[in-house]
N, C-alpha and C positions, 0 to 999 in steps of 0.2 A: 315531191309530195306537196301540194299547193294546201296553202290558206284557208279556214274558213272564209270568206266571205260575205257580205251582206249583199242580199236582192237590190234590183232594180224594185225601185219604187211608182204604183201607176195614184194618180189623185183619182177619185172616183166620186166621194160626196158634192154633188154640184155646188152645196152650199160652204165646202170648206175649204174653196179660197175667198170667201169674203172678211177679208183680215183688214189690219190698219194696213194701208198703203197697200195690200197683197192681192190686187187685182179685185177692186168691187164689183168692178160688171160681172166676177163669174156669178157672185150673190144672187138671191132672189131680189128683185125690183120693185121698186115702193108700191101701195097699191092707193088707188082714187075712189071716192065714194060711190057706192051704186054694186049694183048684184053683179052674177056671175062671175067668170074666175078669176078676173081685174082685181073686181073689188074685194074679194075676200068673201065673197059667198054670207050665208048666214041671212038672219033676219036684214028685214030693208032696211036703209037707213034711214036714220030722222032728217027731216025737212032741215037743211047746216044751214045756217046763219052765214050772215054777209063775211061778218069781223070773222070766225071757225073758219069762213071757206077763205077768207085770204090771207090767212096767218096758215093756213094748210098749205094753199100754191105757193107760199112764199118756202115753207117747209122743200116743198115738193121738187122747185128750181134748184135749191142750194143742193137737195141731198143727189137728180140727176147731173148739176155740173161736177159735183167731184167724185160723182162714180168715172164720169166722163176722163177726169183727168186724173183719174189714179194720183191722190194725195189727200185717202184720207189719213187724218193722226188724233190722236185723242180731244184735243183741242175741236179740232170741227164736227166730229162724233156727236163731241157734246151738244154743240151750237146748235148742230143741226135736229137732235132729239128736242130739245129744250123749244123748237120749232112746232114741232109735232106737240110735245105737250102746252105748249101756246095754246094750239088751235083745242084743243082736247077740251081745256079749260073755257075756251072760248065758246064753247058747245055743250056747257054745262057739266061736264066732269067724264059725258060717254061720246065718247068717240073710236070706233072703231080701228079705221083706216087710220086713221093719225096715231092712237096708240100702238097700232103695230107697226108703221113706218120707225116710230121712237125706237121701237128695241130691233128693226134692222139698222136702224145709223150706230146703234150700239154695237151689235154683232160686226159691222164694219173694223171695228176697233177692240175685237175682240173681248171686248167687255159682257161676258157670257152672263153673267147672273144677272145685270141692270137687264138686257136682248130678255133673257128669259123670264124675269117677271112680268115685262111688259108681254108678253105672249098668255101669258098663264091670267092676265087681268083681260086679254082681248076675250080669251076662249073660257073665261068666265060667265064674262058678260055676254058671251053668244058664242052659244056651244057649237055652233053649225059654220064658225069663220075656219076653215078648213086649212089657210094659207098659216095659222096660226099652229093647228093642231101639227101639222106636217114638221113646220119647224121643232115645236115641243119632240114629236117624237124622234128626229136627227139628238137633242141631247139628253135625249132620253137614254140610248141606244149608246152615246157618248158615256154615258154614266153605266151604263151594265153590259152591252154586249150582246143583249138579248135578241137574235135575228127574227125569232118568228114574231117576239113582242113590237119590235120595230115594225117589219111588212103590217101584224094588222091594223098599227095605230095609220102606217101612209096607203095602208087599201082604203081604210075609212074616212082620210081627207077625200082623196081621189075619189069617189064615191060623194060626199058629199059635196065636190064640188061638178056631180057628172061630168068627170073625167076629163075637165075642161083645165084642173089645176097643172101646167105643164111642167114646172118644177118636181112637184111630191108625185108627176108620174118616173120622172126622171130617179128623184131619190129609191122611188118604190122598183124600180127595176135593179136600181144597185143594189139594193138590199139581196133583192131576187138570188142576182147575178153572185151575191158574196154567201148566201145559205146554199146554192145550187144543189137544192132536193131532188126527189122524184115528186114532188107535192105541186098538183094543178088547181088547177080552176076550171073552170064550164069550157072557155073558149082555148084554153093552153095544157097539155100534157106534164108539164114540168115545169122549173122555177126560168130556166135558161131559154123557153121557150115564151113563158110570160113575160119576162125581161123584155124580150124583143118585141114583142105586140105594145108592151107597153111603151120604149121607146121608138115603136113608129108612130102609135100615138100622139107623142109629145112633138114628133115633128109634121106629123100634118097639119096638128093645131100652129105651130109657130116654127118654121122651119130655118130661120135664123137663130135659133136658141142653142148658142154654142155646148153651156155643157148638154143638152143631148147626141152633137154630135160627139162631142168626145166620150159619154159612155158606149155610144153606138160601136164606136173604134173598138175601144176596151172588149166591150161584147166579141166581137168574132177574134180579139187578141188573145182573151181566154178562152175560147172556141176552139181555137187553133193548140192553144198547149194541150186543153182536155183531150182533144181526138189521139193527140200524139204520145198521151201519157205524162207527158211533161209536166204535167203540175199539180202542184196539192194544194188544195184547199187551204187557202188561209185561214189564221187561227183569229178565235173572234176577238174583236177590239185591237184587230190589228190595223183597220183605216185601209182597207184596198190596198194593203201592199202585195204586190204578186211573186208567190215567191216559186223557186225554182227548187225541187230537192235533188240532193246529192248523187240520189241513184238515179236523177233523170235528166243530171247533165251534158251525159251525152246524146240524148232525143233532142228532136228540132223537132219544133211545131209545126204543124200542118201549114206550108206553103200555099195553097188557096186561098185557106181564113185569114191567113198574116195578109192575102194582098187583096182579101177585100176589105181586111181596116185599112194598109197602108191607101185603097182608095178614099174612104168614108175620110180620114185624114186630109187627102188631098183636097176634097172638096170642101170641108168645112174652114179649112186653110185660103184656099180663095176667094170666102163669102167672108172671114176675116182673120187677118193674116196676123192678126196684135194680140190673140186669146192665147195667154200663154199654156194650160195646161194641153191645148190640142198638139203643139209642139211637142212637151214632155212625152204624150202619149206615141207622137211617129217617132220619137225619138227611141222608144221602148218597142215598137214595130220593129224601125230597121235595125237594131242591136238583133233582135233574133233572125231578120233573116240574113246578118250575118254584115252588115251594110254598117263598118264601125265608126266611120267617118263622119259617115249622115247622122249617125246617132248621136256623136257627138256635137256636129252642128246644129241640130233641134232640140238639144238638153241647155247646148248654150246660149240658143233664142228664148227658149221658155224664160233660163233666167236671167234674160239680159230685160225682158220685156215684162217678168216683175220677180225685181232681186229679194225679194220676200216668200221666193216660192221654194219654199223644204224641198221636195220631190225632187225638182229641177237642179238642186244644187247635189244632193247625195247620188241621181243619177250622173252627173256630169263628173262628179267625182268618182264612182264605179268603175263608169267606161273608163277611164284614163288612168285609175288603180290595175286594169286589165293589161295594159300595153304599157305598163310602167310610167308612168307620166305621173311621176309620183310628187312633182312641186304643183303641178295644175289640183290634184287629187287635193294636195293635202290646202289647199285655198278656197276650195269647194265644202269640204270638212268643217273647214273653220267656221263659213260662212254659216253652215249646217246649223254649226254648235253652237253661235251663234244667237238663231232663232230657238234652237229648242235644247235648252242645253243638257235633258237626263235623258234625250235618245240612246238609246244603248249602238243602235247601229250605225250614228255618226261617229260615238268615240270608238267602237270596233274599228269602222273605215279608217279613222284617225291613227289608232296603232300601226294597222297594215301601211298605210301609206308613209309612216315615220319610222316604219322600221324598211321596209324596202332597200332605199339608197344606203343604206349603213353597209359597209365591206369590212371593215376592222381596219382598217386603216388611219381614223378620223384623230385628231388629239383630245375631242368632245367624246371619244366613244362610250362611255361610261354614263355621260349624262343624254347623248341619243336614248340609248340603251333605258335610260332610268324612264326620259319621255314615254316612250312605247309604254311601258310595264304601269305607269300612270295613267295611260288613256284604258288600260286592261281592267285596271283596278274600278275607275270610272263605270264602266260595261257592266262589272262584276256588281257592282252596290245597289245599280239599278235592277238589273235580274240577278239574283246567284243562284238561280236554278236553269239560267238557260247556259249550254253546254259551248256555246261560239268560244267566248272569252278565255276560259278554262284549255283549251284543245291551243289557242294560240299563244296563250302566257307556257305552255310547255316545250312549244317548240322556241318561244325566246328566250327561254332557260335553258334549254337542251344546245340549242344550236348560236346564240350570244353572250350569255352568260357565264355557261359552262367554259366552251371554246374561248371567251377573251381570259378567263383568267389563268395565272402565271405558278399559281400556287396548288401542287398538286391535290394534297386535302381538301382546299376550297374545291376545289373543280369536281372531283367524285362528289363531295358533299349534294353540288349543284345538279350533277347528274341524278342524283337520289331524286331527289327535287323536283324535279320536272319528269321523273317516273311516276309520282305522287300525284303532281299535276295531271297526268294524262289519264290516270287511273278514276282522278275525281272527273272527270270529261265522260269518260266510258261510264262510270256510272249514273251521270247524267241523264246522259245519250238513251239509257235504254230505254227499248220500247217505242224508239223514236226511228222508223226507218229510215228516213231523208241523212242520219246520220252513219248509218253503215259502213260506207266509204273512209272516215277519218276514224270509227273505232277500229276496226282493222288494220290501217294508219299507224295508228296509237299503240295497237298490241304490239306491233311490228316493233315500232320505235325503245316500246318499254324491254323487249328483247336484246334490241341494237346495243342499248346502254348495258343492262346485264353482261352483254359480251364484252362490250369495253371496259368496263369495272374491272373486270376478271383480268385482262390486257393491261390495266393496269398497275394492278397489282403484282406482278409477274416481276421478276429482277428484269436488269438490264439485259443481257446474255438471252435467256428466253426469252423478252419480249422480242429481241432482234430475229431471233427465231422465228417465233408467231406471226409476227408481221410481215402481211402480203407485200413482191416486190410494188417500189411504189408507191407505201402508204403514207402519207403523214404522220408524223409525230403530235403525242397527245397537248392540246394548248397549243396547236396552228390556229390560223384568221378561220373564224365563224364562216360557216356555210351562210346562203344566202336564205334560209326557212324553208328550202322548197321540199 
């Protein structure tokens, strides 16, 4: 009986790898005065001043060499806004372009609230700067979850920048891509079909614009699971993770649509080879059609070419949790946990991969043992109503805890215990199809123990009886969880 496990992870928001050091160029790029979708749309600008415009270029050079050279850090974030509000100042206090350059060198360094006031002061002062609005509505969306609130605030950049904005067309198709309604538009039947119009849009206007080829990929990756049944809908505020349910792991995705993203990959790979999330993404191609090697070499490019990529690191940790590669797993975890340390699905992976190699053999087994049940607990404080955690801390009571100890009482005690535990999993569980597989699992299991209580309890004489030839003695080395 295998593991919960956590999803392969896909990055989808174009603009959320623009992190400190986390690859700037996937970010939106600074914008230069003057209309149209460059410049951030809206009213014309005011005639800039000598001193504004060259305290602006000087802005302007710093913020593209170290998108260039991937190192941004707090430190040059700053320098570099502090540039932008130079010129701002230097142009009398309104300055568009440069106030919203300010809060992408901030956003670069994840410094969300400085990024988003200076948005909220752009699209004050001009309600029609649309590069502004689009970003507003990404932490807008970050803050509630709200998919249709999100599409109409990035239809309404997209719009008013006549669809010239090719970022918030790109975001506005992920959106699409993550509500996937039956709800159109004039020119599209549904959301998965306006996704697509919208990012061919975004590549006709700029067809070097790597994140739309990696939603493109994503697009027929999910394509491909939908036809096949294979995947559910993610739940909102989950960030584009793709996830896979239980009753559909045995479906493979439509072979077609996998190998027309695995092309869309191939080419956007050629035009550049250094965009780490297009990596991540063939890396989550070839995992499904079955290609685990290559999956793992494009999990481990994504994050070798930027080690601040979450995605890339829980992916690379998955696949190699899958094939047992449980010291690479658990380095990948680390790194995970790392960057984000109350994911519930890096310390899940964490457990899984720390409990793996344990045989009952170890002179640590106790504190292996205690490891895992700490990464569980972790899981547990972040969700305690999601059912993963729950279904695995029973089978590490049932099948380590129970089986290392020596002490008959303790041991029923613990098999209680993790009857309990499985029981609060099934209750969880309900209602939830994707989990069908492990409550049934669980029922089983919560049986298995029943019978063995009973076995145990028995004298000596009858249990020799009872016992098939063959079986182990109660308080032999733990099973492996499976």
């Amino acid at each position: 009986m295998n593991s919960i496990k956590t999803s392969l992870l896909a990055i989808t928001l174009a603009a959320s790898a623009a992190a400190c050091g986390g690859g700037g160029a996937a970010g939106e790029g600074p914008k230069t005065p003057g209309g149209g979708g460059g410049g951030g749309g809206g009213t014309p600008t005011a005639e800039v001043s000598k001193d504004a415009q060259a305290k602006f270029n000087a802005g302007l050079d710093a913020f593209i060499e170290h998108d260039k050279a991937n190192d941004w850090n707090d430190a040059t974030c700053g320098a570099v806004a502090k540039m932008f509000e130079d010129a701002t100042s230097a142009q009398g206090g309104r300055f568009a372009q440069a106030t919203f350059n300010a809060g992408l060198a901030y956003q670069r360094c994840n410094d969300d609230a400085k990024a988003k006031a200076k948005f909220e002061q752009v699209l004050k002062e001009d309600p029609k700067f649309h590069h502004a609005r689009a970003q507003l509505a990404l932490y807008q969306y970050k803050a509630d979850a709200n998919e249709d609130a999100a599409i109409s605030a990035m239809q309404q950049a997209v719009t008013d920048a006549q669809f010239q904005n090719v970022p918030a067309l790109v975001n506005l198709a992920m959106f699409q891509m993550q509500r996937d309604s039956a709800s159109g538009q004039q020119d599209c039947k549904d959301d998965m079909e306006c996704a697509k119009k919208n990012l061919q849009r975004a590549l006709a206007i700029d067809d070097a614009y790597m994140p739309a080829f990696n939603q493109l990929a994503l697009y027929y990756f999910q394509l491909a699971k939908k036809r096949a049944g294979a995947v559910k809908s993610t739940a909102k505020g989950s960030r584009g993770r793709q996830v896979v349910t239980h009753a559909a792991m045995g479906k493979r995705a439509d072979v077609q649509q996998l190998e027309l993203a695995a092309l869309v990959c191939s080419q956007a790979i050629r035009k550049n080879p250094n965009y780490a999330p297009i990596h991540n993404t063939a890396g989550l191609i070839q995992n499904e059609l079955g290609q685990v090697n290559g999956a793992v070499g494009e999990f481990a490019t994504a994050a070798k070419l930027d080690p601040k990529f979450f995605e890339a690191q829980m992916n690379f940790a998955a696949v190699n949790l899958g094939f047992r590669g449980f010291e690479q797993a658990q380095g990948a975890y680390q790194k995970a946990l790392a960057m984000r340390p109350n994911d519930y699905d890096a310390h899940l992976g964490m457990a899984l991969a720390l409990r793996g190699p344990i045989t009952g053999s170890e002179t640590d087994y106790d504190a292996r043992v205690n490891a895992v049940q700490a990464e569980l607990d972790a899981a547990k404080k972040i969700d305690p109503n999601r059912p993963d955690a729950f279904y695995n801390e029973g089978i590490l009571t049932q099948e380590f805890k129970a089986k290392g100890s020596l002490d008959k009482e303790k041991q029923k005690a613990l098999l209680r215990q993790s009857q309990q535990i499985f029981q609060s999993f099934i209750d969880k569980a309900a209602g939830k199809p994707e989990y069908d597989g492990a409550v049934k699992r669980s029922k089983e299991r919560i049986q298995d123990i029943d019978d063995t209580l009973k076995f145990m309890d028995l004298g000596v004489e009858d249990q020799k009886a009872a016992a098939p030839a063959g079986a182990a003695p109660a308080g032999g080395a733990p099973a492996g969880g499976q």
